[in-house]
N, CA, C and O atoms as CSV, one atom per row, in Angstrom:
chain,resi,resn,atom,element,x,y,z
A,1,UNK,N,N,44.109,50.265,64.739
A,1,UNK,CA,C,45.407,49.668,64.506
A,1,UNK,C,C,46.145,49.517,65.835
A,1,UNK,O,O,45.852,50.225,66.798
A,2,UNK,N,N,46.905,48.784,65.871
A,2,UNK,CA,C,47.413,48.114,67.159
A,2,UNK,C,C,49.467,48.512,66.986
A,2,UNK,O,O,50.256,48.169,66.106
A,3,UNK,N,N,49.643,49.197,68.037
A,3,UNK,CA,C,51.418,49.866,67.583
A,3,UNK,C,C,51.870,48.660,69.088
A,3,UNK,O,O,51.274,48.142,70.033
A,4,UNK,N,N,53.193,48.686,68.553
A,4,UNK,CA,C,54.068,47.896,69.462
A,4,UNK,C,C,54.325,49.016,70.995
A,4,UNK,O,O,54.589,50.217,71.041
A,5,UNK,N,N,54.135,48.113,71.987
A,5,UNK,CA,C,54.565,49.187,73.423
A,5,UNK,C,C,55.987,49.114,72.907
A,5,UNK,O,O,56.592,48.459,72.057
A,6,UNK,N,N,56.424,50.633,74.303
A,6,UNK,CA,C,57.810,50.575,74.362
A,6,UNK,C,C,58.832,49.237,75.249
A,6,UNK,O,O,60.023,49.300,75.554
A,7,UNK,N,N,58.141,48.438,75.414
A,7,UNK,CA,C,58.875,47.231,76.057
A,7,UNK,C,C,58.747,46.358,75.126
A,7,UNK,O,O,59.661,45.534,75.117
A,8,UNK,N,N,58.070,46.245,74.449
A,8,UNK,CA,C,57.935,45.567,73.227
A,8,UNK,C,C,59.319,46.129,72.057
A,8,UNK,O,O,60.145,45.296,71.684
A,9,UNK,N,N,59.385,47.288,71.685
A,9,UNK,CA,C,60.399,47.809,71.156
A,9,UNK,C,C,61.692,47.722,71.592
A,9,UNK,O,O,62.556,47.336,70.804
A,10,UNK,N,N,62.017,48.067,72.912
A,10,UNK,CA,C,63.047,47.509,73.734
A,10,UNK,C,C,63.496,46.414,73.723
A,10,UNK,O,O,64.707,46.435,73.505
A,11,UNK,N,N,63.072,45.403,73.864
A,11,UNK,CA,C,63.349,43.555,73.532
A,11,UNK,C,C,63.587,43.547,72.039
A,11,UNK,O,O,64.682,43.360,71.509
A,12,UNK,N,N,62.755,43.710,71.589
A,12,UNK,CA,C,63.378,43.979,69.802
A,12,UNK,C,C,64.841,44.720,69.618
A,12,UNK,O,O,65.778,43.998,69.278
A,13,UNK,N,N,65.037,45.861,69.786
A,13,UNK,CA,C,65.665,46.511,69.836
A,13,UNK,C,C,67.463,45.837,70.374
A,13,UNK,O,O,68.520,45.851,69.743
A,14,UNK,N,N,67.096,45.241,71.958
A,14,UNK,CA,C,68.377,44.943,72.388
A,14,UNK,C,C,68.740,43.870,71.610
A,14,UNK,O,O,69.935,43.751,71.336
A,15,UNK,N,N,67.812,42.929,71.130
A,15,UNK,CA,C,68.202,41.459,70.336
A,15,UNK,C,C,68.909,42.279,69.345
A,15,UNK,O,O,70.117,42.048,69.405
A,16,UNK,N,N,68.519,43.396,68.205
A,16,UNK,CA,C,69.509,43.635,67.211
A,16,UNK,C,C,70.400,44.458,67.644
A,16,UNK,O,O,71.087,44.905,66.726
A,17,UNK,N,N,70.652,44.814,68.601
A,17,UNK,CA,C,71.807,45.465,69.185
A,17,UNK,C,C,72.607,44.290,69.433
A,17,UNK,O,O,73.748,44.155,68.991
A,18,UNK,N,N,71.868,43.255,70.301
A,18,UNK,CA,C,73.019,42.115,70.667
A,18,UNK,C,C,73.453,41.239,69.399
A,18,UNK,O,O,74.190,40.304,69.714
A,19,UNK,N,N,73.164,41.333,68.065
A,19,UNK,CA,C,73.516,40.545,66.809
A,19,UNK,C,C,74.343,41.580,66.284
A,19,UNK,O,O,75.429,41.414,65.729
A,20,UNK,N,N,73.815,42.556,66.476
A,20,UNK,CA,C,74.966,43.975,66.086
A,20,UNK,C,C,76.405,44.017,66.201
A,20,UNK,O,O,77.285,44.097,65.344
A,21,UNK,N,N,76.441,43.938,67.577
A,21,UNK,CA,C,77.589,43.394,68.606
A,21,UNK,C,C,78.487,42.348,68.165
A,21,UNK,O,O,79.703,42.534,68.109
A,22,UNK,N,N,77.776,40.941,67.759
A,22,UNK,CA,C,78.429,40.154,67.544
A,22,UNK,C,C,79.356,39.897,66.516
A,22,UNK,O,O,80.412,39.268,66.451
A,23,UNK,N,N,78.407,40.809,65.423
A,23,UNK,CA,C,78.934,40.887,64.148
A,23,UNK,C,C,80.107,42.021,63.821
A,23,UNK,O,O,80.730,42.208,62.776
A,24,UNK,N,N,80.181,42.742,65.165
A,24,UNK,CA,C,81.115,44.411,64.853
A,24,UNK,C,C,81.579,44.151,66.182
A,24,UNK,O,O,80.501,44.528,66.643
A,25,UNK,N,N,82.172,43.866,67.121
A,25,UNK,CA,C,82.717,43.818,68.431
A,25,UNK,C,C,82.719,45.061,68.926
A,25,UNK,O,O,82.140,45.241,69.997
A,26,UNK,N,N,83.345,46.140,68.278
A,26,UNK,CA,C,83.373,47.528,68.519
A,26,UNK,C,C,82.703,48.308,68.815
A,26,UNK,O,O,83.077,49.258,69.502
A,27,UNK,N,N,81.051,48.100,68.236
A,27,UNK,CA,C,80.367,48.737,68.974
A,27,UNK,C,C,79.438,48.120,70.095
A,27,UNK,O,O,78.315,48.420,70.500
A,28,UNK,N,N,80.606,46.865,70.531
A,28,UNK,CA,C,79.961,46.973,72.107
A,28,UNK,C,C,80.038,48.353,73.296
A,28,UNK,O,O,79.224,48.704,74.150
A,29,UNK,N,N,81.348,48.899,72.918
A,29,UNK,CA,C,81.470,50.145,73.739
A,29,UNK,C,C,81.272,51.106,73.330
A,29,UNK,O,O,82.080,51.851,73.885
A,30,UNK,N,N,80.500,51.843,72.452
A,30,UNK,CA,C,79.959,52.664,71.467
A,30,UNK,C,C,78.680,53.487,71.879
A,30,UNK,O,O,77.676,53.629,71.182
A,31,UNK,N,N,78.909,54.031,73.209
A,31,UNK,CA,C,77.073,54.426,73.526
A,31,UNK,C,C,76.547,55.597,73.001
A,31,UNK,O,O,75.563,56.134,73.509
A,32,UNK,N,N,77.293,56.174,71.730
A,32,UNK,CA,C,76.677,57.179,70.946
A,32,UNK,C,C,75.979,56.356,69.976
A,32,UNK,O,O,74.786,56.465,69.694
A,33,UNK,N,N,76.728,55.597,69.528
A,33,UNK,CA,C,76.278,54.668,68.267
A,33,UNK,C,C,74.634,54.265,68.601
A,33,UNK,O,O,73.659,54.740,68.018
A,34,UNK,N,N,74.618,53.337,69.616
A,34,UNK,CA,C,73.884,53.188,70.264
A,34,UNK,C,C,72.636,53.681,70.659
A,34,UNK,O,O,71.534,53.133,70.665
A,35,UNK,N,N,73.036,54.952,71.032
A,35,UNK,CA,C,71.592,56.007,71.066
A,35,UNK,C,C,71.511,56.183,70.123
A,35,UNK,O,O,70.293,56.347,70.040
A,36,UNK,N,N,72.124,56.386,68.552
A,36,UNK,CA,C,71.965,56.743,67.484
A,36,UNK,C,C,71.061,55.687,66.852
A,36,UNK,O,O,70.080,55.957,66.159
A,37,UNK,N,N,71.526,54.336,67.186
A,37,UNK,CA,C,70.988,53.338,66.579
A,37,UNK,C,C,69.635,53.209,66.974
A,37,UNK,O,O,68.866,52.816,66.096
A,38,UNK,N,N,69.076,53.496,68.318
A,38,UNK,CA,C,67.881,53.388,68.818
A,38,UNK,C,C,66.758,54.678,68.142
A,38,UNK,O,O,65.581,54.571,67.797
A,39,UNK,N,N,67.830,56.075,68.134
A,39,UNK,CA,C,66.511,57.061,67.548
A,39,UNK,C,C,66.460,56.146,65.942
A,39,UNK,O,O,65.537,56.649,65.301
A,40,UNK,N,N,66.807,55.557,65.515
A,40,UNK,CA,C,67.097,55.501,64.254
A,40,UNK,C,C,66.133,54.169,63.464
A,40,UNK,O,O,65.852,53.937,62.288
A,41,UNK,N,N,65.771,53.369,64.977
A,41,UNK,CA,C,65.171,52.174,64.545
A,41,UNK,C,C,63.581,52.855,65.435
A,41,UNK,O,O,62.571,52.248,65.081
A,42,UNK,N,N,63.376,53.794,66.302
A,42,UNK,CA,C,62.069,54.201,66.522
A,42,UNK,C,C,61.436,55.255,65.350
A,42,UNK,O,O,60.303,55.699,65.160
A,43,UNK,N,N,62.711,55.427,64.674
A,43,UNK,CA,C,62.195,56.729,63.551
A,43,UNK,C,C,61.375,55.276,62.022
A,43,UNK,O,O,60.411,55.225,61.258
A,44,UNK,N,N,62.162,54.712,62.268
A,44,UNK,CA,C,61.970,53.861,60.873
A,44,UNK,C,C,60.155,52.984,61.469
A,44,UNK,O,O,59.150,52.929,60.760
A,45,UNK,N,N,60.274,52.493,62.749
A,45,UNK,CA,C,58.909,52.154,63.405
A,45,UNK,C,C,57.916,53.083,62.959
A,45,UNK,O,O,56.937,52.563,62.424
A,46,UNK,N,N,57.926,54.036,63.028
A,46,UNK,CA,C,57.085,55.672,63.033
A,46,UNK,C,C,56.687,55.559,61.729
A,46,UNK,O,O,55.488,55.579,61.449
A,47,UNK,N,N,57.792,55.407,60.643
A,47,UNK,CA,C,57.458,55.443,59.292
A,47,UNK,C,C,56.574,54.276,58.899
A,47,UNK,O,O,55.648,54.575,58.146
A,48,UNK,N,N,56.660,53.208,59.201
A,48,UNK,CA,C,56.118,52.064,58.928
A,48,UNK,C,C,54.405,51.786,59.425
A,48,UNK,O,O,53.525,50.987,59.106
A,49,UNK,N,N,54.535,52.929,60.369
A,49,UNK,CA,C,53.224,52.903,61.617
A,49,UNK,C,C,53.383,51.588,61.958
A,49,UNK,O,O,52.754,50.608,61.559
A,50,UNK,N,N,54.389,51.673,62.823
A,50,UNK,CA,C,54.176,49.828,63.692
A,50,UNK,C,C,54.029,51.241,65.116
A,50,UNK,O,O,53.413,50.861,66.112
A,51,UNK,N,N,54.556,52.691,65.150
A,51,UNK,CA,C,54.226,52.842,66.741
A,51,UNK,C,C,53.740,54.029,66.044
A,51,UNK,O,O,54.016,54.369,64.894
A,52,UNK,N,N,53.055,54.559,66.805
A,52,UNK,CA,C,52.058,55.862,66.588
A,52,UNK,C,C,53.424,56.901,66.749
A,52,UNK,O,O,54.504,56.530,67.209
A,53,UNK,N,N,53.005,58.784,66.085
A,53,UNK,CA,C,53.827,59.751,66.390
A,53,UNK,C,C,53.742,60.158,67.553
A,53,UNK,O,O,54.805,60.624,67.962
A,54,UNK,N,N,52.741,60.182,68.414
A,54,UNK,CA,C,52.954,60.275,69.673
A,54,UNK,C,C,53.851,59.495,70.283
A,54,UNK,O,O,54.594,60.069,71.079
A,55,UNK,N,N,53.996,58.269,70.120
A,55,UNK,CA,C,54.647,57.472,70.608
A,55,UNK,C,C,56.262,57.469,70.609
A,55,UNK,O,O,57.065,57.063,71.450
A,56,UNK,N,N,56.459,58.172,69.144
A,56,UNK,CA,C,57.859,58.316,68.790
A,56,UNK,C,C,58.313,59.966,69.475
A,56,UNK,O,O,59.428,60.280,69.891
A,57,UNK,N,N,57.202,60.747,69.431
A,57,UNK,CA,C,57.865,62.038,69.790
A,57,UNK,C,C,57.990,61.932,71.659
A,57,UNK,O,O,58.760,62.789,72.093
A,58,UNK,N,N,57.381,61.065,72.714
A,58,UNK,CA,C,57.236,60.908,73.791
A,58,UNK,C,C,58.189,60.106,74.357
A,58,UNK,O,O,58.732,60.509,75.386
A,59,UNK,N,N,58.482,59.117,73.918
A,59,UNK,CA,C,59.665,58.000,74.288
A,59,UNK,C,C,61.015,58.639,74.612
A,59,UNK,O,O,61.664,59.151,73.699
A,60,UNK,N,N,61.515,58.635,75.997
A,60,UNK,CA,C,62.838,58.941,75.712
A,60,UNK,C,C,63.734,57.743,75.127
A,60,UNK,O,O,63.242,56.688,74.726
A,61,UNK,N,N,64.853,57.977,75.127
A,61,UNK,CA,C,66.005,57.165,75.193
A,61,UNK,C,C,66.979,56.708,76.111
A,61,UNK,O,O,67.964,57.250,76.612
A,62,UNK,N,N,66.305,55.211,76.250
A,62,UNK,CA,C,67.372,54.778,77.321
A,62,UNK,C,C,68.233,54.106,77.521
A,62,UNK,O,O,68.353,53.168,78.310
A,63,UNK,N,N,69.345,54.829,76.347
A,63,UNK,CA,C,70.552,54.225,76.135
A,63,UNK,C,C,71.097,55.652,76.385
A,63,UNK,O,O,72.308,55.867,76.339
């Protein structure tokens, strides 16, 4: 099986952050939200197996 890299996740990731944004203005300045939102969309990846558990327990966060 083939999991998404973390640059691959990242580009995903900022596009729904940047539609996020558009739709809530507020949490443009929000960088808890933010990190929250990111463990939150690598946890749901993990579940789905689009990225391996290694992958999810190794990745930091770079927000």
């Amino acid at each position: 099986m083939r999991h998404y890299t973390k640059a691959q996740v990242l580009e995903q990731f900022r596009y729904n952050w940047k539609v996020a944004t558009m739709q809530n203005p507020a949490l443009k300045s929000d960088k808890i939200a933010k990190r929250i939102a990111f463990g939150d969309f690598t946890d749901m990846l993990c579940k789905c197996n689009e990225i391996s558990l290694k992958q999810y327990e190794t990745w930091s966060n770079p927000f």
